[in-house]
C-alpha positions as CSV (number, residue, x, y, z in Angstrom):
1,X,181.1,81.3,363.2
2,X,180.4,84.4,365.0
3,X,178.4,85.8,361.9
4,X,176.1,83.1,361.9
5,X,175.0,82.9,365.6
6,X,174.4,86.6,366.4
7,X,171.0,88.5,366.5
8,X,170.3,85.1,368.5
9,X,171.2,83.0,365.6
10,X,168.8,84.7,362.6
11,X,171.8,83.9,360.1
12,X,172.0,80.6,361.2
13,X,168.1,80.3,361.1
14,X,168.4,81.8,357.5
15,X,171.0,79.5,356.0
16,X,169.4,76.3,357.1
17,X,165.9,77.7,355.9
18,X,167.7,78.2,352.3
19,X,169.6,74.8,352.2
20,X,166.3,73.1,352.9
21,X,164.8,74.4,350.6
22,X,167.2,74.2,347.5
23,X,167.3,70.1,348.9
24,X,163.9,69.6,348.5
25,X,162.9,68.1,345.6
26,X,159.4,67.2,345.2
27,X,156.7,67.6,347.7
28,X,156.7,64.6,349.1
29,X,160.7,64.5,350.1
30,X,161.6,65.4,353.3
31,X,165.1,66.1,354.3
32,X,166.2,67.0,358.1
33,X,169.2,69.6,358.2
34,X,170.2,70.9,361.3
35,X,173.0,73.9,360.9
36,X,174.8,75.0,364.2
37,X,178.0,77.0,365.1
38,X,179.8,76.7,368.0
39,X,177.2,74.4,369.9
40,X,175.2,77.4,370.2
41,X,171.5,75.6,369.4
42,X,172.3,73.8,372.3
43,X,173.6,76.2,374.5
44,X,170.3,78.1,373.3
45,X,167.9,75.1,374.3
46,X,169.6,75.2,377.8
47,X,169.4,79.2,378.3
48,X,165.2,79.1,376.8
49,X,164.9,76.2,379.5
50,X,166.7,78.6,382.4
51,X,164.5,81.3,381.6
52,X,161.5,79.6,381.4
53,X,161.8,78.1,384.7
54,X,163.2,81.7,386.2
55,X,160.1,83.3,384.7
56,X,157.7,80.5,386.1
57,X,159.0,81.1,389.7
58,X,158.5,84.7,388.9
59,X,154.8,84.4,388.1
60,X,154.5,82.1,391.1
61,X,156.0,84.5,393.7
62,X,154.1,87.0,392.4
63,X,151.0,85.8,391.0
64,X,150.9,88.2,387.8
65,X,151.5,86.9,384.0
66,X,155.2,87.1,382.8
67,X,155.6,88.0,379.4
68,X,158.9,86.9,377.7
69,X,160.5,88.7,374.8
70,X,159.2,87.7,371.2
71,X,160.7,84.0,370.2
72,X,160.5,82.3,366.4
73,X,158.0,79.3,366.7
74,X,161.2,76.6,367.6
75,X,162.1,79.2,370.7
76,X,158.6,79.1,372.1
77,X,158.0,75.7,371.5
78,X,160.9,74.6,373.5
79,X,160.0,77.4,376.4
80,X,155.9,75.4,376.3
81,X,157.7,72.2,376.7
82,X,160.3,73.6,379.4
83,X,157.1,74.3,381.7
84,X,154.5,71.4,380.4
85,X,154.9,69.2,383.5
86,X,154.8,72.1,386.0
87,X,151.1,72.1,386.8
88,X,151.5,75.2,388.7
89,X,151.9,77.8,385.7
90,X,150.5,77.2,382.1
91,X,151.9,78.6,379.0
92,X,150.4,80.4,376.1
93,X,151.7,82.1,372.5
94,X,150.3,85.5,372.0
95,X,150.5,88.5,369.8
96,X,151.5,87.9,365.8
97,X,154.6,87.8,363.2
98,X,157.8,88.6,364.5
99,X,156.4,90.2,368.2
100,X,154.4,86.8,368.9
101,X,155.8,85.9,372.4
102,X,155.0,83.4,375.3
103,X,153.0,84.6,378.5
104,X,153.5,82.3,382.2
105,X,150.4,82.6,384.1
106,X,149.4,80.9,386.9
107,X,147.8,77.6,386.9
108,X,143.9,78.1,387.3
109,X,143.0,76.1,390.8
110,X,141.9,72.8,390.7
111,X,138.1,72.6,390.5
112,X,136.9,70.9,393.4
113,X,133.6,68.7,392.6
């Protein structure tokens, strides 16, 4: 179980990637397959969420973007929706491949009419 969830769970990542696609069929089949390993995706969810909210404080105290290291799309996704409601800071994926990465800015002010 070890194998599978280091390098921040690439094997993991891998496997499922493959079993999906050997079970899919045709192209309109769609099969949902989650692989996990010690109840490390979850763990993982909780530690993205952590950082995100660190990070945010950081960028409010501060007032400078905060880039985070680069995530796969599932990581930043659940980073974007760890800070959606905090109208405060907003959230944005830069950068491409393997080094895209989410930046926490500050909210723009309100616009006052």
């Amino acid at each position: 179980a070890d194998l599978l969830i280091e390098k921040n769970g690439a094997v993991l990542d891998a496997l499922q990637y493959l079993v999906l696609k050997a079970a899919r069929l045709d192209e309109e089949s769609f099969v949902k397959i989650v692989f996990d390993a010690k109840d490390w995706r979850r763990l993982r969810v909780e530690e993205l969420q952590t950082i995100a909210k660190i990070a945010a404080e950081r960028v409010l105290e501060t007032g400078d973007p905060f880039e985070l290291s680069p995530m796969n799309p599932r990581e930043r996704r659940i980073v974007h929706l760890a800070l959606r409601d905090d109208p405060r800071v907003r959230t944005a994926s830069e950068g491409r491949g393997p080094d895209r990465r989410v930046v926490i800015q500050p909210a723009p002010p309100p616009a006052h009419p």
